[in-house]
C-alpha positions in Angstrom: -36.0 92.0 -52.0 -34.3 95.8 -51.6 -30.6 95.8 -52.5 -28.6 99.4 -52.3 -25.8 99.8 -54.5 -23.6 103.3 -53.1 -22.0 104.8 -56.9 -18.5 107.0 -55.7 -17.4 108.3 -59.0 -14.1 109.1 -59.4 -14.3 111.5 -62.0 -13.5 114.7 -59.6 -17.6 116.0 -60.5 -18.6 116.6 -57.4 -21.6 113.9 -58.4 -22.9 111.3 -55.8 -25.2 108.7 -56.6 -26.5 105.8 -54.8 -29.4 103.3 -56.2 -31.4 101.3 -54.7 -33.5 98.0 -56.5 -36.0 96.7 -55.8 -37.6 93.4 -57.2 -41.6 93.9 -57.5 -43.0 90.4 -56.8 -46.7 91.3 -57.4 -46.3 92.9 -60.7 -43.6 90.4 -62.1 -44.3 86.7 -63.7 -41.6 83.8 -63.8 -43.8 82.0 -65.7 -44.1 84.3 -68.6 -39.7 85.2 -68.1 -41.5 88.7 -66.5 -39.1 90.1 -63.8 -40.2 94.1 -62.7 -37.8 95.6 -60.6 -38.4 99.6 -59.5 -34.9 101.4 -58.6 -34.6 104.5 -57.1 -31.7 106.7 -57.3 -30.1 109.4 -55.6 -28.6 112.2 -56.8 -26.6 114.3 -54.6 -24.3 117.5 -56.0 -21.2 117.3 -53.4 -18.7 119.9 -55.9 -18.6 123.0 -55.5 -20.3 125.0 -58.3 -24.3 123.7 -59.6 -25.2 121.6 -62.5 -28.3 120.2 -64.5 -28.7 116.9 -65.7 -29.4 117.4 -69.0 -29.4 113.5 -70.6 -29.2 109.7 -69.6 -27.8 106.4 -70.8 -28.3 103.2 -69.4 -27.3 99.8 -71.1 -29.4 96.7 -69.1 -28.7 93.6 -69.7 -30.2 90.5 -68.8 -28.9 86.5 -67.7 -29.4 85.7 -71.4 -27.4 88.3 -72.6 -30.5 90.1 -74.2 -29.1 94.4 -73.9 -31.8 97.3 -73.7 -30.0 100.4 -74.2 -32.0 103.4 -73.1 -31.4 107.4 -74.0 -33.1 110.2 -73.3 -33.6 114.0 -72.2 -33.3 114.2 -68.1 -34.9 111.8 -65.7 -38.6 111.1 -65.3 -39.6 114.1 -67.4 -37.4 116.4 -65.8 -33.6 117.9 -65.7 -32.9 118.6 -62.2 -30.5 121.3 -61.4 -28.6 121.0 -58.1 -26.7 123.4 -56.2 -23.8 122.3 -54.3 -25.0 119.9 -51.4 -28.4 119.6 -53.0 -29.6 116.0 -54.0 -32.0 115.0 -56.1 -34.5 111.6 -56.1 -36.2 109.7 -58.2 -37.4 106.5 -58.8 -37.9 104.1 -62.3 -38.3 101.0 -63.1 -37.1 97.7 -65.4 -38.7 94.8 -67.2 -36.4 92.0 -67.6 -36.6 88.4 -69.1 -34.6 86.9 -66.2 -34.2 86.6 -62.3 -31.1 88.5 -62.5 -29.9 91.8 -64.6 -27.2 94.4 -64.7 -28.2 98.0 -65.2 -25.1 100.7 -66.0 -24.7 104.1 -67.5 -24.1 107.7 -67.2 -25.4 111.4 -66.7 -24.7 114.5 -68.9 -24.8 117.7 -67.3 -23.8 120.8 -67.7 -22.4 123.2 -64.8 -23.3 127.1 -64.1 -19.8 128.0 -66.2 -21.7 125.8 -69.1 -18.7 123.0 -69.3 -20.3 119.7 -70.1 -19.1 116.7 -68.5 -20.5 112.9 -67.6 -21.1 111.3 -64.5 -21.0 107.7 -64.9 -23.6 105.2 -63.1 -21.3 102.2 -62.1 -22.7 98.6 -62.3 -26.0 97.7 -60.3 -27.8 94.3 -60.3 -31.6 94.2 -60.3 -32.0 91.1 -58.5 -35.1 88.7 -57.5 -34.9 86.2 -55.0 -35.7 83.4 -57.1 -31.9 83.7 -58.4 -30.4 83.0 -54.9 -32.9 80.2 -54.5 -31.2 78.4 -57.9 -27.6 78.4 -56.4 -26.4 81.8 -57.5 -24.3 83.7 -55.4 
């Protein structure tokens, strides 16, 4: 099950994102409370002057109210600097004890004039489709 969540920040940085989840059925196991979902986000620089990614935060949470919270330098081992109208992609992934999650967070960078600022990641929902098969939604 693929589900695309389009991020617009309002935070006038210029920084698009839009994530896409994915539940992966042959690497996950109900039995065990085992749900692996791979997400892949899009990162696309629509300001006006170029920035790197220098950090991440994500706080994940799952159905019984279990929360991983995650830091760390870049994305994947790297810190992506993007010009204006360049995007970036890359693609993670999520262990959680239930059907259903929420994944949320944020970006530091730092532009070419070296001001710092945050680009939040609004709620997503790693989703498999087990939880629409109990009712939900």
């Amino acid at each position: 099950m693929v589900m695309e969540f389009v991020i617009n920040n309002n935070d006038n940085s210029g920084i698009h994102i839009v994530v896409v989840s994915e539940y992966i059925e042959p690497y996950s196991d109900p039995r065990k409370g085992e749900y692996r979902f791979s997400y892949t986000i899009t990162i696309e620089n629509r300001g006006v002057v170029g920035a790197q990614l220098l950090r991440r935060h994500w706080l994940i949470r799952d159905d019984n109210g279990k929360v991983q919270e995650v830091r760390g330098e870049g994305v994947v081992g790297e810190q992506p600097y993007l010009n204006p109208g360049e995007s970036y992609q890359y693609r993670s992934g999520v262990l959680l004890e239930t059907p259903h999650g929420t994944m949320e967070g944020s970006y530091e960078w730092v532009d070419e004039a070296e001001n710092s600022f945050r680009s939040p990641v609004a709620p997503f929902y790693p989703v498999s489709p087990e939880y629409f098969t109990k009712g939900h939604l």
